[in-house]
C-alpha distance (Angstrom), angle and dihedral (degrees) to the residues before:
residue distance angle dihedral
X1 . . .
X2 3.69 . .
X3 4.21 83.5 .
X4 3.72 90.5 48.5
X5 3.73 93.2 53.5
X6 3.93 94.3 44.9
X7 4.51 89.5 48.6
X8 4.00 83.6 51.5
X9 4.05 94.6 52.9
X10 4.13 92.8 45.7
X11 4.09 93.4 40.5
X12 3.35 99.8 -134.8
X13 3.62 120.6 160.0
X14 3.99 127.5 -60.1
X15 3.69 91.6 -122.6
X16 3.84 90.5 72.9
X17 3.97 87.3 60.6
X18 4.31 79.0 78.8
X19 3.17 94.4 68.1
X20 3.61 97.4 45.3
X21 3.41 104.6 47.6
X22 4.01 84.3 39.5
X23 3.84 83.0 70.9
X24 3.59 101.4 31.5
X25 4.07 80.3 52.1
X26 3.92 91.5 51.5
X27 3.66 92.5 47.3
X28 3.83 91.4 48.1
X29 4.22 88.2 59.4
X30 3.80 87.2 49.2
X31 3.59 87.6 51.8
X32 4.24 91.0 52.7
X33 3.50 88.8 39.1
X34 3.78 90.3 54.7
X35 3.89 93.3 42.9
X36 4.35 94.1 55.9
X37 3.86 86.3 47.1
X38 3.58 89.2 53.0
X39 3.94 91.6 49.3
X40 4.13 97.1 40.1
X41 3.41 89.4 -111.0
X42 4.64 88.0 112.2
X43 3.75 88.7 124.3
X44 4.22 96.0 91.5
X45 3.73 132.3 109.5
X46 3.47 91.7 -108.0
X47 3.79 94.6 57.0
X48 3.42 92.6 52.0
X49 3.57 102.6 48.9
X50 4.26 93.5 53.6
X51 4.05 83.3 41.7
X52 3.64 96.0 59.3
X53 3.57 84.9 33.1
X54 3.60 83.8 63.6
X55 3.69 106.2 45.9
X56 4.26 91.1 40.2
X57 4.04 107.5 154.3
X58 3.39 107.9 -92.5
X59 3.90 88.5 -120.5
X60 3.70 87.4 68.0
X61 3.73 92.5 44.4
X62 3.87 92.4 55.8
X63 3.86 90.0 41.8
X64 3.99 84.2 54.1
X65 3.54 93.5 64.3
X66 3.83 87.1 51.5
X67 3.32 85.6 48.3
X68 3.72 96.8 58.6
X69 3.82 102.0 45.2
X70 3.80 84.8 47.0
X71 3.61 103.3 58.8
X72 3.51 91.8 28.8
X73 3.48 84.6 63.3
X74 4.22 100.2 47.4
X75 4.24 86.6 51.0
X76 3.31 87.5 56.5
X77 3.91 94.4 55.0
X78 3.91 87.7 38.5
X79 3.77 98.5 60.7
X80 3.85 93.2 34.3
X81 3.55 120.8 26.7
X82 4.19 89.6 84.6
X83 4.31 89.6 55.9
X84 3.51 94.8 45.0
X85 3.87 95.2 48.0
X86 3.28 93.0 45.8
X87 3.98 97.8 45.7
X88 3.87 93.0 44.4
X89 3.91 111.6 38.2
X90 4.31 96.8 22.1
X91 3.79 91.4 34.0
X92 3.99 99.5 -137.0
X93 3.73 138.1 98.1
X94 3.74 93.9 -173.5
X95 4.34 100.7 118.8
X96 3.82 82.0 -156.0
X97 3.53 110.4 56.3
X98 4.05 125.3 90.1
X99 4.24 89.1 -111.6
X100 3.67 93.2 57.8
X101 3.74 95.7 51.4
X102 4.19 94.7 51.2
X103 3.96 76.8 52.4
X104 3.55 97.4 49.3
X105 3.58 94.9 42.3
X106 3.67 98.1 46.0
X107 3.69 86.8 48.1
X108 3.83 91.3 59.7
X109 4.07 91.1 52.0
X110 3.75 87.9 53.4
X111 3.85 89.4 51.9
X112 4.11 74.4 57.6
X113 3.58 93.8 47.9
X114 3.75 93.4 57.1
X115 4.06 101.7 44.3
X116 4.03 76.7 50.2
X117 3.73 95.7 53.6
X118 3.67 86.0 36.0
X119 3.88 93.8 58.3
X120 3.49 92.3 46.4
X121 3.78 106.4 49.5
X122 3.88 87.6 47.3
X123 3.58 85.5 85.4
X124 3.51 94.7 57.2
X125 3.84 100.8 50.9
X126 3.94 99.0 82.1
X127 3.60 88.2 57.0
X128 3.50 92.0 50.2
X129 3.74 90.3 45.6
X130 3.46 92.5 43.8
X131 3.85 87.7 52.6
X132 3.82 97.8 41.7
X133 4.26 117.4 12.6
X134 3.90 127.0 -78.8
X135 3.76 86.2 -102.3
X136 3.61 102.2 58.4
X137 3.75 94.5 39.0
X138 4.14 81.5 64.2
X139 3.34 92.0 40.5
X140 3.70 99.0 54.7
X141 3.64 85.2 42.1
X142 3.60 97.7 59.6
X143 3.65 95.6 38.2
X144 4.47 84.6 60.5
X145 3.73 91.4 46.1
X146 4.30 92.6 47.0
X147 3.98 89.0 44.7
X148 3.97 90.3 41.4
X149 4.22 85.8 44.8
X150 4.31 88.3 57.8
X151 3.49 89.5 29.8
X152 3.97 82.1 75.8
X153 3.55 93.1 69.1
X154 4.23 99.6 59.9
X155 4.19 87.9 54.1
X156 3.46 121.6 108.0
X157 4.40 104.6 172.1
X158 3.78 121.9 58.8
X159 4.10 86.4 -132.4
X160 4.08 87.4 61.3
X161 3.82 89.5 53.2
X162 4.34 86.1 76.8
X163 3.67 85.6 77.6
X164 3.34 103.1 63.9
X165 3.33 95.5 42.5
X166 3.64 94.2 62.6
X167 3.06 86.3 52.8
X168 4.10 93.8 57.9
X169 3.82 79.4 44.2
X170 4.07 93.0 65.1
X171 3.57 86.1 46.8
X172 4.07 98.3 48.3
X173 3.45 81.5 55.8
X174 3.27 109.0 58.5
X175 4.21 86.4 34.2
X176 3.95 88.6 73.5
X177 3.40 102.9 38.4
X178 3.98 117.5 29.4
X179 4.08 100.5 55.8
X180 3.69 91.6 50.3
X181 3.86 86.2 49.2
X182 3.69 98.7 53.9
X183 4.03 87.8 32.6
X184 4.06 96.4 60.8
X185 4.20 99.2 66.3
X186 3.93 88.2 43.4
X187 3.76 88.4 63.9
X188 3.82 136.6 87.4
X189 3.93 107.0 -119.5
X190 3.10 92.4 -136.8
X191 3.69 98.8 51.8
X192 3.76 93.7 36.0
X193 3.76 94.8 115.5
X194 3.72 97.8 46.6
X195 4.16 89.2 49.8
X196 3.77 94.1 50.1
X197 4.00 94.8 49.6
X198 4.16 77.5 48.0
X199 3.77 95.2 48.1
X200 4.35 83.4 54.1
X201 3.67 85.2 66.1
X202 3.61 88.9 67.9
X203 4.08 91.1 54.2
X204 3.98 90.3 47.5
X205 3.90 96.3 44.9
X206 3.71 107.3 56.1
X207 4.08 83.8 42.7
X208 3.73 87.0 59.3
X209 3.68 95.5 47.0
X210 3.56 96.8 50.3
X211 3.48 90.1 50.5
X212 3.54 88.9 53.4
X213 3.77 100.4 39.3
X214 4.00 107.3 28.2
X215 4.22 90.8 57.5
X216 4.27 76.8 63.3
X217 3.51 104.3 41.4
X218 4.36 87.8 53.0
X219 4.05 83.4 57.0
X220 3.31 103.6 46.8
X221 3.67 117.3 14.6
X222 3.20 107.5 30.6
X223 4.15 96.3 35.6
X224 3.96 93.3 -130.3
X225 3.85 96.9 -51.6
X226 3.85 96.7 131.2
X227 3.92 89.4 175.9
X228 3.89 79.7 75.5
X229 4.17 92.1 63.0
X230 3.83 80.8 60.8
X231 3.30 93.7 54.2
X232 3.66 90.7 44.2
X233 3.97 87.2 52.8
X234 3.60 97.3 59.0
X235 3.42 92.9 45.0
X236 3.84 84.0 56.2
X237 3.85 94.2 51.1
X238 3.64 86.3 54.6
X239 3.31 97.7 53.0
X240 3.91 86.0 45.6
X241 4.27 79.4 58.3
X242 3.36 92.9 50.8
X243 3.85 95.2 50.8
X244 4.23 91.7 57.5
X245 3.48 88.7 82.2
X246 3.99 93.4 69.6
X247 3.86 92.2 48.7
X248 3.81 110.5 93.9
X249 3.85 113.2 -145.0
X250 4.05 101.3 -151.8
X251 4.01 84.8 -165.8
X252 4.18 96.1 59.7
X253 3.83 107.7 96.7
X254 4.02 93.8 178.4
């Protein structure tokens, strides 16, 4: 609430009420939670859920933080990637003109181009893991699809753009296979369901926050120039590279 208040004096935009009421929201549950303890009535859903919330292995806590610069990272590129390409290589930010729609439209067959590349080099990551470890495979991964994300930003042709989206490919890869890997001999069997519905939390939450957050950062860091959220994507999915060295993987024997 106290967050709420200060967003309303300094006028910054609604979006950034998300975030706020996401925690006051969060903080409300604890407060429920808190109150059926207190009365004996603990054994609820709702209990349960923040509990094992609570006491999460601390492999899945480590890959959460992954998780977060990761997906933070892929919103970014999402929302963006279109007014960026279209303001840099076709040289207009009008949605209506003739330019912007070969942007736009190339921009979707790119999105193609990665899930493509993505498919593809899925079948070469258990080699690679095999070869190396489960965490450097995502590592290396991540790293290609943050330097392919600000690679963006040097290209001048729409041909050229392929690249990079390999590149994001490599990484998609790895992004939908490799956590759930090292997650699965962190957990409990016999709370494995409940911790991977958990573990989705840290998909949805960084997508909220950059929704929230990213819209703000266009305005008034980066003066309108959304090719620099890109930028500030990759340099989130290599942060989210850097952080797979703190996760332990309980499953690598090398």
């Amino acid at each position: 609430m106290i967050l709420t208040f200060i967003l309303s004096r300094v006028n910054l935009e609604k979006e950034l009420y998300v975030v706020t009421g996401g925690v006051a929201f969060f903080g409300f549950l604890q407060l429920i939670s808190g109150l059926f303890q207190s009365s004996g009535k603990g054994n609820n859903g709702l209990n349960s859920i923040l509990t094992d919330l609570k006491r999460m292995p601390s492999t899945m806590g480590q890959l959460a933080v992954v998780q977060f610069f990761t997906w933070f990272a892929l919103f970014s590129m999402w929302i963006y990637t279109t007014s960026a390409v279209t303001s840099q290589i076709y040289g207009t930010s009008d949605t209506t003109s003739i330019e912007y729609n070969k942007g736009a439209n190339w921009v979707s067959g790119l999105f193609a181009i990665y899930s493509g590349s993505a498919a593809l080099v899925a079948f070469l990551l258990p080699v690679l893991a095999k070869i190396t470890s489960r965490k450097w495979t995502h590592a290396i991964c991540l790293v290609t699809g943050g330097i392919s994300l600000i690679s963006i930003s040097f290209i001048k042709t729409p041909m050229a753009l392929i690249f990079p989206m390999i590149g994001i490919g490599v990484a998609w890869a790895s992004i939908l296979s490799m956590p759930y890997a090292i997650l699965t001999g962190s957990l409990p069997h016999n709370k494995m369901g409940i911790y991977m519905g958990i573990f989705n939390f840290f998909i949805v939450i960084p997508q909220i926050l950059a929704a929230s957050i990213l819209g703000s950062m266009v305005k008034h860091f980066f003066h309108g120039n959304t090719m620099s959220a890109l930028i500030t994507g990759g340099i989130s999915m290599m942060i989210a590279a850097l952080m797979v060295k703190f996760v332990k993987d309980v499953d690598d024997k090398k």
